[in-house]
C-alpha positions as CSV (number, residue, x, y, z in Angstrom):
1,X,-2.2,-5.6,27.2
2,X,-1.9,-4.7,23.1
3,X,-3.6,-6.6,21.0
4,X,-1.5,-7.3,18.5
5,X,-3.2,-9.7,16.5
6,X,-6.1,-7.6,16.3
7,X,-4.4,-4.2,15.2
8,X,-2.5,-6.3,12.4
9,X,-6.0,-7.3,11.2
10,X,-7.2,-4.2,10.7
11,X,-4.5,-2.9,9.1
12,X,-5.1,-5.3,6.6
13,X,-8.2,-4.2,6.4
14,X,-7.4,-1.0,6.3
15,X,-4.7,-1.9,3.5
16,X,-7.7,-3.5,1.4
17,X,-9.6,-0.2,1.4
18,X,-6.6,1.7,0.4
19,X,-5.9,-1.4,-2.3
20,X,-9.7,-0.6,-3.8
21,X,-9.6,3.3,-4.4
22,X,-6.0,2.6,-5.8
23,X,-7.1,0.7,-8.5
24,X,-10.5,2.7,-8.9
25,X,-9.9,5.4,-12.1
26,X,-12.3,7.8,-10.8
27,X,-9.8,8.7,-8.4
28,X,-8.0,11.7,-8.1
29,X,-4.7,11.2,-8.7
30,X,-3.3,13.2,-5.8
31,X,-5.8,11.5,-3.7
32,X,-3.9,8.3,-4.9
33,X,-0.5,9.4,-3.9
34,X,-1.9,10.6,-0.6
35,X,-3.6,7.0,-0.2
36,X,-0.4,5.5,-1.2
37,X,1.9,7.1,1.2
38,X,-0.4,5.8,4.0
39,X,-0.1,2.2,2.9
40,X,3.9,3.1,2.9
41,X,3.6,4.1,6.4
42,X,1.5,1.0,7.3
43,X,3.9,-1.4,6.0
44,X,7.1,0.9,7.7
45,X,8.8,1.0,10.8
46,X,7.7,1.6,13.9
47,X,5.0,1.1,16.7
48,X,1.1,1.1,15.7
49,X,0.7,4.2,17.4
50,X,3.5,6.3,14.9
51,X,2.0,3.9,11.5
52,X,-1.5,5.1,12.5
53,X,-0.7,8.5,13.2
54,X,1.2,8.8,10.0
55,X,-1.5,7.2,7.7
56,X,-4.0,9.3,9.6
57,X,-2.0,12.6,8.8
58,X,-1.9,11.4,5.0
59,X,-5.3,10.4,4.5
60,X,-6.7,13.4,6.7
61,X,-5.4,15.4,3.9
62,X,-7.8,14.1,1.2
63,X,-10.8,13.1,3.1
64,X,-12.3,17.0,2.0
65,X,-10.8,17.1,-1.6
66,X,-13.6,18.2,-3.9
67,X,-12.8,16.0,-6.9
68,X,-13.3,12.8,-4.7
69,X,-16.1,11.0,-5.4
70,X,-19.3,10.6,-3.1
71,X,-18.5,6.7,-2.3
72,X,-14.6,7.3,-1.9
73,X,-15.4,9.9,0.3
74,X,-17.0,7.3,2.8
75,X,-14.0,4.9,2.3
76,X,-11.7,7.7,3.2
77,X,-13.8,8.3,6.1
78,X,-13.9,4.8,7.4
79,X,-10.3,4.0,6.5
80,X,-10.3,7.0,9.4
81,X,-12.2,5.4,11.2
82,X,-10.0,2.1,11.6
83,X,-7.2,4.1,12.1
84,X,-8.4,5.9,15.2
85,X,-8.7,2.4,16.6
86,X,-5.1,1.2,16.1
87,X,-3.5,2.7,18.8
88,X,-1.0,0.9,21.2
């Protein structure tokens, strides 16, 4: 059985993370578009599966982009991280 409850938790968590580097200036700019598009996907149509899959695609992008900062970096990473487990 999905767990619904739980996968729309942590896609709010996984919204917050996206929320923080958003509003951090010492982010890239085309990191934050990348970032941004994955929070559209989130909130869009669809099962978890296709949201995750989508935000994963996004965020994959930027996780090795050499202007991100160290601590972003490990955001990104764990933002990855949550989104491997949000599968239905």
């Amino acid at each position: 059985m999905v767990d619904n409850k739980k996968f729309e938790e942590t896609i709010a968590q996984i919204k917050q993370q996206i929320d923080i580097l958003l509003n951090d200036n010492s982010v890239p700019r085309n990191v934050k578009t990348a970032l941004d598009e994955a929070k559209k996907a989130l909130n869009g149509d669809g099962g978890y599966s296709v949201k995750s899959s989508t935000a994963t695609y996004k965020i994959d992008e930027i996780s090795s982009d050499i202007n991100l900062p160290p601590y972003a970096r490990t955001v990104v990473w764990n933002i990855l991280s949550m989104l491997e487990s949000v599968k239905d």
